[in-house]
C-alpha positions as CSV (number, residue, x, y, z in Angstrom):
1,X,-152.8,65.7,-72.2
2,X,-149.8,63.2,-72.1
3,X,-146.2,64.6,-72.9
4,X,-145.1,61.0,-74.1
5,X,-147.3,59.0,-76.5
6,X,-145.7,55.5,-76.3
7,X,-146.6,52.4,-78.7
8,X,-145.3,48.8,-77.7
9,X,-145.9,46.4,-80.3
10,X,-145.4,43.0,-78.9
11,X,-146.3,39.4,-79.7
12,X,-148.9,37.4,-77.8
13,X,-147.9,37.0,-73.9
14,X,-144.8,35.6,-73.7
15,X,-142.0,36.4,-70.9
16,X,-140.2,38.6,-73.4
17,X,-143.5,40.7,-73.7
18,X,-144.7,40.6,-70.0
19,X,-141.0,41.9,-69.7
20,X,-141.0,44.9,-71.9
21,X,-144.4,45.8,-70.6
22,X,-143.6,45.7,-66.7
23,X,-140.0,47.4,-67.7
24,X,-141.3,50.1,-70.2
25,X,-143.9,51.3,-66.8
26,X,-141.6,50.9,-64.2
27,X,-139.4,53.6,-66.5
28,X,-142.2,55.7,-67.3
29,X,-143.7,55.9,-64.0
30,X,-139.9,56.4,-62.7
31,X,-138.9,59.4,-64.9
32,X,-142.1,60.6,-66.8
33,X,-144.5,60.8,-63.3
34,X,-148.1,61.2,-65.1
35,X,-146.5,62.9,-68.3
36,X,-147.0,59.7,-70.5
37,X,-149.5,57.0,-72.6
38,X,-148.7,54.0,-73.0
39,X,-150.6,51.9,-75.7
40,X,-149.8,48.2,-75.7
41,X,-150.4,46.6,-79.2
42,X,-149.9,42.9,-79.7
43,X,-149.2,41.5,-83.0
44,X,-151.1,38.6,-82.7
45,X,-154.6,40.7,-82.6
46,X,-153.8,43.1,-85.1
47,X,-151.5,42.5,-87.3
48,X,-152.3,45.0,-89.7
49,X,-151.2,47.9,-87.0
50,X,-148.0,46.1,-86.9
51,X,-147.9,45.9,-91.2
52,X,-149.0,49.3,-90.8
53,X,-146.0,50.8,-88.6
54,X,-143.5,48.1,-90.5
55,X,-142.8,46.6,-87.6
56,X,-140.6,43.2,-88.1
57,X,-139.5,42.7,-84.4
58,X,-141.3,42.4,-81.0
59,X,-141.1,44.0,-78.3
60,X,-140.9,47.3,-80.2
61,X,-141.8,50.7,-78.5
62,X,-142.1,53.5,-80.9
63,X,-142.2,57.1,-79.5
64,X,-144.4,59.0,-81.2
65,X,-144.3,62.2,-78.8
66,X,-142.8,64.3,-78.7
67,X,-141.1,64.4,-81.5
68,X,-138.3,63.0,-83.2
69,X,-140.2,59.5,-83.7
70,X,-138.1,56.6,-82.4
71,X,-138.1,53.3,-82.1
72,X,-136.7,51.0,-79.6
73,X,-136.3,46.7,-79.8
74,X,-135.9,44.7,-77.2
75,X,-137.6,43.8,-73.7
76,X,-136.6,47.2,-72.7
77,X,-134.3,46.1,-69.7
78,X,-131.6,48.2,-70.6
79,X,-132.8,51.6,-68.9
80,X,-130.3,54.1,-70.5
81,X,-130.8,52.9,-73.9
82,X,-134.9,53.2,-73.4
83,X,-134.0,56.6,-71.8
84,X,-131.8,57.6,-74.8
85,X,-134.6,56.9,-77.2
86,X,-136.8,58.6,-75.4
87,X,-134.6,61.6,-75.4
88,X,-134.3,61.4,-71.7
89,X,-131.1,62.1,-69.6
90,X,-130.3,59.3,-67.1
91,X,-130.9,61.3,-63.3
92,X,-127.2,61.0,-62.7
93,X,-126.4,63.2,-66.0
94,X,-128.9,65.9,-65.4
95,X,-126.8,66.4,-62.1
96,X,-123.5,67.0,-63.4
């Protein structure tokens, strides 16, 4: 069973989408090893997941485990922020 359960919502395949996707697994495989799931969700196809999770923004990864839920926007680029939402410490941290 996965640790993380991951949702990124994004729209159609743009470079902003083919962004967050090939960010969000270079993170997870990175810092999670085989502890995660990631489900990719685009609006386009099925936008009543998107109505469902009220999700007015894409790329959007929602966390739903472990818990708290959390949501983050953007391409996920910015590593430390996607690590913060996940609830992960950046490697330098843990150290010190």
């Amino acid at each position: 069973m996965s640790k993380y359960v991951l949702k990124l919502y994004i729209t159609g395949n743009s470079p902003k989408s083919q962004r967050a996707i090939a960010n969000l697994f270079r993170i997870c495989h990175e810092e999670l090893a085989d502890q995660y799931a990631i489900e990719i969700i685009d609006v386009l196809e099925q936008p009543h997941m998107a109505e469902a999770e009220k999700i007015l923004v894409t790329p959007t990864l929602i966390k739903q485990l472990p818990p708290p839920l959390q949501r983050i926007i953007g391409d996920m680029s910015n590593t430390q922020k996607v690590l913060l939402g996940l609830d992960l410490l950046p490697k330098e941290l843990e150290m010190k």
